[in-house]
Each structure stands twice: as C-alpha cells, then as structure tokens.
N, C-alpha and C positions, 0 to 999 in steps of 0.2 A: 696574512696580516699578522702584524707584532702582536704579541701581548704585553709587551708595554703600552703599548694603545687603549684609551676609555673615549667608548662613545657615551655620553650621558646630556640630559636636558639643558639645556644652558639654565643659569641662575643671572638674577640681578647683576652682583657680584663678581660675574667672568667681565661686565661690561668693559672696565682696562685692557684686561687681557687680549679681548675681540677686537678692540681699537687698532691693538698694538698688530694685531695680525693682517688687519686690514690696511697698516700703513706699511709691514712689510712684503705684502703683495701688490702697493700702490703704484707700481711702475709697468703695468697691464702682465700683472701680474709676476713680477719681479718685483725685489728688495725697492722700497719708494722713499724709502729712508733719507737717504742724500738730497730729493726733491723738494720737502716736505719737511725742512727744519722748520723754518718761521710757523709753522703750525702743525705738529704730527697729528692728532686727529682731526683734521678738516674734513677724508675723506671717512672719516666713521661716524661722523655726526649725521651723515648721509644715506651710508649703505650696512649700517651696525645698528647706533641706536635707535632708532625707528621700530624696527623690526624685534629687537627685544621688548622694548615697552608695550608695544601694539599686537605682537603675533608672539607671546613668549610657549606656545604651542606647539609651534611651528619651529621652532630655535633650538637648535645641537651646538654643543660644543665636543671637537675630540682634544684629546690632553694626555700629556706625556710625563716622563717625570721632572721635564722640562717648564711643564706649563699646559695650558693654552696653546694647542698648535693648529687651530682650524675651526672652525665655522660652517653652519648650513643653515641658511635662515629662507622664511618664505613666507608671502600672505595670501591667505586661502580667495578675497572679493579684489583685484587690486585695485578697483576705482573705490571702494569704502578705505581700503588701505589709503590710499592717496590723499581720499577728501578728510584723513583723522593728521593726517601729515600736513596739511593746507592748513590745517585750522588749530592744533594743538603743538606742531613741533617746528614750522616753519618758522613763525611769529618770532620764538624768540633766538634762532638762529640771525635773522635780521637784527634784533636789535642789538648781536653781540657782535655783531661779524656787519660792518655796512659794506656798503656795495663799493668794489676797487674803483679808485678815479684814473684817470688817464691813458693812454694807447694800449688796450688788452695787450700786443704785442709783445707789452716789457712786462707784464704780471708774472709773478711767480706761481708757480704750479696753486698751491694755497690758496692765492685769488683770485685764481680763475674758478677753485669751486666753491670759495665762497660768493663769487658772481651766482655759484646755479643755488646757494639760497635763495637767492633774490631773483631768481631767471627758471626755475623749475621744471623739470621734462616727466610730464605725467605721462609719456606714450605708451600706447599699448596696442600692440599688433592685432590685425583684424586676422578669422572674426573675433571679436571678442569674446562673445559667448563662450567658443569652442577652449579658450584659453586664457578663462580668469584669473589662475592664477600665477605667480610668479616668484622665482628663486634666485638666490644668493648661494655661494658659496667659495671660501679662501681656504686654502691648507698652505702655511709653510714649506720650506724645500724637504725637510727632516721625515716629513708626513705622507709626501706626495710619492705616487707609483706603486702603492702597497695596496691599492683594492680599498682605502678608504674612502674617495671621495666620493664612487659609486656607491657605498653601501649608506654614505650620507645624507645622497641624493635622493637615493630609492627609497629609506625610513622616512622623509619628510612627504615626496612626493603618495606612497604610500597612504601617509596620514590625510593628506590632500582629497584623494582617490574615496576614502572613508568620508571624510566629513564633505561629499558630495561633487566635489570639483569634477569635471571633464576633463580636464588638460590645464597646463604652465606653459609660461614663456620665461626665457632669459634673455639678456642681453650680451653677444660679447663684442669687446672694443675692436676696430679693425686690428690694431697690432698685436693684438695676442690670438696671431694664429695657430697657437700651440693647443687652444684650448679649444679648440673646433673639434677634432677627431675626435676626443676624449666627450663634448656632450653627442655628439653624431654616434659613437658607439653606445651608448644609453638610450637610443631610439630618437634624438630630437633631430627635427627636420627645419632647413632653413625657410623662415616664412619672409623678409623683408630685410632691405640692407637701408637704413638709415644716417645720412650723411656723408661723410666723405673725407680719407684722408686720418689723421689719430682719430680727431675729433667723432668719426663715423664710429656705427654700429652694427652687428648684424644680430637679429633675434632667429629664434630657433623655437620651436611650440613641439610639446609631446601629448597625445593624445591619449587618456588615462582612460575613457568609458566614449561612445556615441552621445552625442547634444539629441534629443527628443526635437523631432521635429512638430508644427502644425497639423493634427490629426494623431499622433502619438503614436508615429513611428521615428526608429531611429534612421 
C-alpha cells in the first residue's frame, strides 16, 4: 500500500467529497458521471449521506493528495438504521425530489433514483439476526488494487465485531461482476439473489462471532 494513502475518520466536511466519489463509481461501479448530469448527487443522498449523519462511527474516508478517493461506511442495527432514514432523512428527500411522472422507460438515470426516495428497498437478507449489520464501500480507479479496500472493510467490519454485531451483509448490483471475487475473498458468502437483470441484486453475509442460541449455546 502507497504512502500517499490516509485512512482516517470521515468528518462532516468530506460529505462533497463522498458524494463526488459515489457519483464517480455510479455506473456499478464505474465513472457514472455522464449518466448522472441532471443531478450528480442523487445517488449519494442515498448511499453517503445517511450513513454519515447516523453512523459517523462507522464512516472512513481514504484520501490522497488528490482528495477524497474512497469511502467505507456501515450501520451497526440496520432496521434501527432504516427506521432513522424512514423518518428523519427520507421526508425531505420527497419534498425536494417529487416523484418522475411518465413511462419509467424514458427516466433518466436521476429519476429512477429519485423514484426510490419515494419507493424505498429496506431489505434485509435472512436470518437476520445472524446479519444485522450492513456495508458500503467506493474507492476510485487511482485507489483500487492496492490492499485498500480490504483494510477498509476489515477496520469497519472490525469495529462491528467489537460493538457486538455477529455478522454484515452487502449488496452487489448484478452488473458488477467484478466486485464479487473481491468481497468472496474477505470471507463473504452468497446468501440471496434479489431481482433480475441490472435492476437485480445479489447479497453476501460474513459471519463475525456465533448468534447465541435458546438455552445459550452457540
């Protein structure tokens, strides 16, 4: 790994910089820039700020002397995470973003996620239990292949691990098959394929400690 490389906390403050990164990994993970003019942060009002205002804990930023080149964000409960996004961060995503009129068809990228303010996918692979929590994480092209996103992963996940959790879950899109290997060598296993086509998903859960069973075995 570079030493021009700082992994350190995220702050308030990186929140531009996160945006910018999340929009240019918005094309499942490629530059999403081009997609994504009529509104470059759409998709970071989603998968960025949330997780800073609500898990700033949990929130890495790595930085270069470029900037801001990456992100590892995560929440420790994700239905407590979800029900603080229902009711504090959703609201006024709605009232600034209304919901696209006409044949989804012709929506531009933009509209279709601001459709999922207003259409929200709280899912969460079973069991639950065994994998409360759930992660985020974007590196630039500059950043990526250096043994960073592992050590991103594994600090947050880590922290996880400490303040109680059993296990995470992620999601990745079906078209970024690229990013499969890369969580499957950090130990996660596929638990569910959800949907179909770009639109689809597939989650992956790593198991950080045994769930205590009824009678108080693992």
């Amino acid at each position: 790994m570079s030493d021009h490389f700082q992994l350190r906390p995220a702050r308030p403050d990186d929140e531009a910089a996160a945006y910018h990164v999340c929009l240019k990994t918005g094309d499942y993970g490629r530059d999403g820039e081009p997609y994504y003019r009529d509104d470059p942060d759409a998709l970071g009002r989603i998968f960025v700020g949330p997780y800073l205002a609500f898990e700033p804990a949990l929130a890495w930023v790595l930085e270069d002397a470029g900037g801001v080149c990456g992100y590892a964000l995560g929440a420790l409960d994700s239905a407590a995470f979800y029900h603080r996004y229902e009711g504090e961060w959703r609201p006024r995503l709605c009232r600034e973003f209304p919901m696209p009129a006409g044949d989804p068809a012709g929506w531009t990228r933009a509209q279709k996620v601001h459709s999922w303010y207003h259409q929200p996918d709280y899912f969460q692979p079973e069991p639950r239990e065994q994998y409360p929590s759930h992660l985020h994480i974007d590196l630039l092209g500059r950043a990526q292949g250096l043994g960073w996103g592992r050590l991103m992963l594994e600090r947050v996940m880590e922290q996880m691990r400490e303040l109680g959790s059993p296990g995470a879950h992620l999601g990745v899109a079906n078209p970024n098959v690229s990013a499969l290997g890369f969580y499957r060598r950090l130990g996660f296993s596929d638990l569910v394929r959800v949907g179909e086509g770009a639109d689809g998903c597939l989650y992956l859960g790593k198991v950080f400690r045994d769930v205590a069973q009824p009678g108080g075995r693992p």
